[in-house]
C-alpha positions in Angstrom: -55.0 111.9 126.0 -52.7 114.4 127.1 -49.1 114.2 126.9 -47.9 116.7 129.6 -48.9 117.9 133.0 -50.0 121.2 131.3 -52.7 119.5 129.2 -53.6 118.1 132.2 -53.7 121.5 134.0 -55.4 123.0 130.9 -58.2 120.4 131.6 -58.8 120.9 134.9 -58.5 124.8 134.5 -61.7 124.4 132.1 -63.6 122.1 134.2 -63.4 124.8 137.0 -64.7 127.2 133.9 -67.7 125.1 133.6 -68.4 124.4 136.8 -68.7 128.6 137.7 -70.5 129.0 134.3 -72.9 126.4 135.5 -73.4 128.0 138.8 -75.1 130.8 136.3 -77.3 129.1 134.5 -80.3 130.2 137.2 -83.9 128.8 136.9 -84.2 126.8 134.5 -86.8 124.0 133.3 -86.9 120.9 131.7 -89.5 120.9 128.3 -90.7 122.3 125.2 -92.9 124.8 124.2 -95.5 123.8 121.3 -97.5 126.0 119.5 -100.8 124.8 119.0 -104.4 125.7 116.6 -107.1 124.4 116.8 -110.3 124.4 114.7 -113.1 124.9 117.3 -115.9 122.5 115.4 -118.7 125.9 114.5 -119.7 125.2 111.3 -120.2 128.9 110.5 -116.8 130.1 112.1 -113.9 131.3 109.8 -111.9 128.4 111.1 -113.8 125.8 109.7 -112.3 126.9 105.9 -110.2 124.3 104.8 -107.4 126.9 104.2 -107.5 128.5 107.5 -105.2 127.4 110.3 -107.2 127.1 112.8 -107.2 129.8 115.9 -104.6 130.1 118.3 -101.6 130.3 118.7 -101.9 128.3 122.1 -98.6 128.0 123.9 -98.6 124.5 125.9 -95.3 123.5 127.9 -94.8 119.9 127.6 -92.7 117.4 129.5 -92.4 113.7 130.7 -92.9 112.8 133.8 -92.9 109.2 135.7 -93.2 107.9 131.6 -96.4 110.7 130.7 -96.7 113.4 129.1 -97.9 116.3 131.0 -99.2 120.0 129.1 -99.6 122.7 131.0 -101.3 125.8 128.9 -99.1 129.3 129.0 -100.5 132.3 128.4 -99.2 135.0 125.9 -97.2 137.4 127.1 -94.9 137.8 130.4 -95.9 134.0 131.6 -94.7 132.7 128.0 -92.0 135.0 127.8 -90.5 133.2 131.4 -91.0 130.1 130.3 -89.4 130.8 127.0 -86.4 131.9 129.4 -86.3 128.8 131.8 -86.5 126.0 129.2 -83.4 128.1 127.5 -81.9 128.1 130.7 -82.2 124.5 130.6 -80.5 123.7 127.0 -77.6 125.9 127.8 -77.3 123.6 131.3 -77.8 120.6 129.5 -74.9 121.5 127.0 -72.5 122.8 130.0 -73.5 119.3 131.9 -72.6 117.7 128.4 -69.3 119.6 128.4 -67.9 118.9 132.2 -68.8 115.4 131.2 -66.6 115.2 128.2 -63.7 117.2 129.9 -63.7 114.5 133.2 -63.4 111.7 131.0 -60.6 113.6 129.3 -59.0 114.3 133.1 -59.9 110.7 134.2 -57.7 108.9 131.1 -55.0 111.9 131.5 -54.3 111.6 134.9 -51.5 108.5 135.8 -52.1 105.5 137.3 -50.9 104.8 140.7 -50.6 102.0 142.0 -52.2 100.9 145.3 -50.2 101.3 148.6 -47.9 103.9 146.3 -49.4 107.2 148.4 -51.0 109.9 146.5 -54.7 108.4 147.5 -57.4 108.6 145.0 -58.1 112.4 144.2 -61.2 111.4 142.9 -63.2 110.0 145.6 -64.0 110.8 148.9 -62.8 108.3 150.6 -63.4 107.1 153.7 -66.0 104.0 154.1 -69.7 103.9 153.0 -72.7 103.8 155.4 -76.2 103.3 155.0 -78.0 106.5 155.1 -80.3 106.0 158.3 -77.1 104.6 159.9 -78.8 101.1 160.0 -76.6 98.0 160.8 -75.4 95.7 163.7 -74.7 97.2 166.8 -71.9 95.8 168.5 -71.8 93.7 171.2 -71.5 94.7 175.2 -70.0 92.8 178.0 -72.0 91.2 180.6 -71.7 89.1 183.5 -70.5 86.0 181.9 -69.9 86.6 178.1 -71.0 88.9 175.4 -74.5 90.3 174.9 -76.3 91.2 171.9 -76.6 95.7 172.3 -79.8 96.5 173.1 -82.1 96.5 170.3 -86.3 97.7 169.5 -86.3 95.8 166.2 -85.8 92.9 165.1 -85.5 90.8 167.6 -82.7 88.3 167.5 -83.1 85.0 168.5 -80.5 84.5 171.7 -80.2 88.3 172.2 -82.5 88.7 175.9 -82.5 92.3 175.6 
């Protein structure tokens, strides 16, 4: 934990260093690239040794999705060669995402405690309350001839509302 405002300037000064280095990364990609022989079952093929590898190399980009794993065969040359790129791409934003992580939680126990009520707000929210995000709730009630009224609603219906 830092001891002086400056560490906690130095912090925050590097977070804003990893946040423009991550606005580099560019495309990127989650997965891994496999190199794969195979033996392809002739008996009379050179394959079929027992010293030989088998042929290939086949390039397959693998990743998880939804819980499976899913291949998807590359090609050699400029489509391997991009993917190569994009899932190196995707380490180095892994690591930076790693990084701004570590330097937060280095902000969030450096920075001082205030008290409610004490001014200063909380820097680190947004404040402000939260809403649902189709702007569902209860509408509010109107005025009418002889009390309040339930606002006019399609759905659901509540019971006493006459709307």
């Amino acid at each position: 934990m830092p001891d002086r405002p400056d560490d906690l300037a130095e912090l925050e000064r590097r977070r804003e260093e990893l946040y423009q280095e991550l606005g580099r990364v560019g495309d990127f990609r989650r997965g891994s690239l496999n190199a794969v022989r195979r033996k392809c079952g002739k008996p009379n093929c050179a394959c079929a040794a027992p010293d030989h590898p088998g042929h290939g190399p086949q390039w397959n980009l693998t990743r998880t999705v939804g819980g499976r794993t899913r291949a998807v065969h590359l090609k050699s040359g400029p489509e391997l060669e991009k993917a190569r790129r994009e899932v190196a791409a995707y380490e180095r934003f892994r690591d930076l995402v790693g990084q701004v992580t570590e330097v937060n939680e280095a902000i969030c126990d450096a920075r001082p405690v205030t008290p409610p009520g004490a001014g200063g707000g909380d820097p680190s929210g947004t404040g402000g309350e939260k809403r649902h995000p189709r702007g569902l709730g209860v509408k509010p009630l109107r005025e009418i001839e002889g009390g309040f009224h339930c606002a006019p609603r399609r759905w659901p219906r509540r019971r006493g509302c006459r709307s």
